[in-house]
C-alpha positions as a Markdown table, in Angstrom:
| # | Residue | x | y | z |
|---|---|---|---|---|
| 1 | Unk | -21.4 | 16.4 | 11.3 |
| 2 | Unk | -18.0 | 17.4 | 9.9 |
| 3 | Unk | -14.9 | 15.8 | 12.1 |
| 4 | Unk | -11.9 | 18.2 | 12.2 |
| 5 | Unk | -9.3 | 15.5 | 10.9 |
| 6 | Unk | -11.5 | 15.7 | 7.7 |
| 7 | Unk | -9.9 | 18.9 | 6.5 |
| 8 | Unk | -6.3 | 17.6 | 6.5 |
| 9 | Unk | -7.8 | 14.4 | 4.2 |
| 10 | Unk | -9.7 | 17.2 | 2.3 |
| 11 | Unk | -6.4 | 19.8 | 1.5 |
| 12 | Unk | -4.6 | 16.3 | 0.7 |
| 13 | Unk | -7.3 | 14.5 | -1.9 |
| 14 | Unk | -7.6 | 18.5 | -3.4 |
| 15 | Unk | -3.7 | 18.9 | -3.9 |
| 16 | Unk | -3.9 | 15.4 | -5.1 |
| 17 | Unk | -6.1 | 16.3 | -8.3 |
| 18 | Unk | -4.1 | 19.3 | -8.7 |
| 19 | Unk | -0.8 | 17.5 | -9.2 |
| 20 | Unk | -3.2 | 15.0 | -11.9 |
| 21 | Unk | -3.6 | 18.1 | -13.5 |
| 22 | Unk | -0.5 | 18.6 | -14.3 |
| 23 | Unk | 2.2 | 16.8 | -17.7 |
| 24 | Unk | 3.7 | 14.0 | -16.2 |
| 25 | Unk | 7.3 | 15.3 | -15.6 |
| 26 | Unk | 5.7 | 18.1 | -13.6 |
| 27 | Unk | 3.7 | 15.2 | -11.8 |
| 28 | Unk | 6.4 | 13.3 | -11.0 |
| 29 | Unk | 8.4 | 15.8 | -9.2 |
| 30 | Unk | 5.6 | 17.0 | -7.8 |
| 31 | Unk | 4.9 | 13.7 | -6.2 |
| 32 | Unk | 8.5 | 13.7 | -5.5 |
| 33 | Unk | 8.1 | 16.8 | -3.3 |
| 34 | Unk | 4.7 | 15.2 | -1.6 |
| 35 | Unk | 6.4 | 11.9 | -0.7 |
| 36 | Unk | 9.3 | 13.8 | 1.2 |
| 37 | Unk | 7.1 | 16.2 | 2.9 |
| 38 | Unk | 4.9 | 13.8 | 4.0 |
| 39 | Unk | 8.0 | 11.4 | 5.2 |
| 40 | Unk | 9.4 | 14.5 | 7.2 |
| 41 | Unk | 5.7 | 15.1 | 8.7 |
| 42 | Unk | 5.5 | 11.2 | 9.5 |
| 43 | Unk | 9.1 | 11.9 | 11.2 |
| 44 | Unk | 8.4 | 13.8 | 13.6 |
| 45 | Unk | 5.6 | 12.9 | 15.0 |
| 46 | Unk | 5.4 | 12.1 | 18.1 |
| 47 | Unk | 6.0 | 8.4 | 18.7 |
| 48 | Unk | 3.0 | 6.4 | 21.0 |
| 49 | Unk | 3.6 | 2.7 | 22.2 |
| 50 | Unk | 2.5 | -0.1 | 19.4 |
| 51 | Unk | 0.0 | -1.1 | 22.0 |
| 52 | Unk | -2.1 | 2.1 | 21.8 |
| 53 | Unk | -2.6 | 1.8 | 18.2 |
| 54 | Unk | -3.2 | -1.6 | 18.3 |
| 55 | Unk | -7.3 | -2.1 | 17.6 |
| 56 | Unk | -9.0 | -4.8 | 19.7 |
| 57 | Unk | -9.8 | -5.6 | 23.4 |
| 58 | Unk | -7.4 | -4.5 | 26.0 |
């Protein structure tokens, strides 16, 4: 059975072999441009307590 937070992890490892594809100056800014994206997407997203993300007993 699929889960649905494969498909991010799917459009992520697929534009990751696209950008391999690619001569190494493209590559590099196009790495450029996934590091900030993924920054501003990491930045605002909402912020949960330490201790809900934290695995173990409770």
């Amino acid at each position: 059975m699929e889960h649905p937070r494969d498909e991010p992890t799917d459009a992520l490892w697929s534009r990751l072999r696209l950008i391999e594809g690619q001569p190494l100056a493209d590559r590099a800014e196009a790495y450029g441009s996934l590091h900030d994206e993924l920054m501003k997407r990491l930045e605002s997203a909402p912020r949960g307590d330490a201790r809900d993300a934290a695995p173990g007993p409770r």
